[in-house]
N, C-alpha and C positions, 0 to 999 in steps of 0.2 A: 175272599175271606177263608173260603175252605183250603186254598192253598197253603196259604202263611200259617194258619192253623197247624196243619200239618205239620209243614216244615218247622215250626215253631216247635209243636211236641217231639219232633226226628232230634232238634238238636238239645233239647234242654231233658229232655225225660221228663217233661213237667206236662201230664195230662189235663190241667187243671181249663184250659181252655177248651178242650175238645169236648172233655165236660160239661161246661157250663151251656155250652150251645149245642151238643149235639143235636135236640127235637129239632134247631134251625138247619144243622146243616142233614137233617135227615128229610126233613120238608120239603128241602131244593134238591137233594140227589133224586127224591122221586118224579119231582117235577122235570130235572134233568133227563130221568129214565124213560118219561112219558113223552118230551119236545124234541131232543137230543138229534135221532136219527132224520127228521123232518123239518128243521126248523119254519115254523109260520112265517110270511113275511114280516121284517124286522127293520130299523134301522141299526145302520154299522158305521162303523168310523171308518169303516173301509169304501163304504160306497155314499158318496155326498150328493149323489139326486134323488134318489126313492127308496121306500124298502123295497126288499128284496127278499123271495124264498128260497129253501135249500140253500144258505149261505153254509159253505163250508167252513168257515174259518171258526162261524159260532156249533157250528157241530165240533168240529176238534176241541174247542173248547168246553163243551159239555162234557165232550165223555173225560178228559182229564178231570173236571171236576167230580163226575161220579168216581175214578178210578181213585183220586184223593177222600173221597168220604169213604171208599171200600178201604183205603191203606188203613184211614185213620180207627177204622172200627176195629183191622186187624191188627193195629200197633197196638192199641189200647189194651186188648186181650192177651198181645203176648206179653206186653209190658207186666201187667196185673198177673199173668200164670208164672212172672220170675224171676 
């Protein structure tokens, strides 16, 4: 959701989603910032017998998610400065 969000506000200039959920998607960037680098054992659709820890594929995808809530905070501010 934090992506399409994004991408959403990139192409329309319409902040109005990033808005309304920023406290959600600022909840999960921290959550992101805190699991990210370690992920806990997980299930993945990548591995179909057990979890698994330090998968990297959900760490690449965490920090792309945090890296999308740091865009979306600094699109929001350039947008709004003009």
């Amino acid at each position: 959701m934090i992506i399409m969000a994004l991408s959403y506000a990139q192409k329309t200039n319409d902040l109005s989603m990033i808005k309304q959920y920023f406290q959600e998607f600022d909840g999960w960037a921290q959550y992101l910032v805190a699991t990210t680098l370690l992920p806990a054992e997980q299930l993945s659709t990548d591995d179909f017998s057990k979890p698994i820890a330090n998968h990297t594929n959900l760490a690449a995808k965490g920090i792309i998610g945090i890296a999308c809530v740091l865009s979306s905070l600094g699109f929001g501010l350039l947008h709004a400065a003009g």
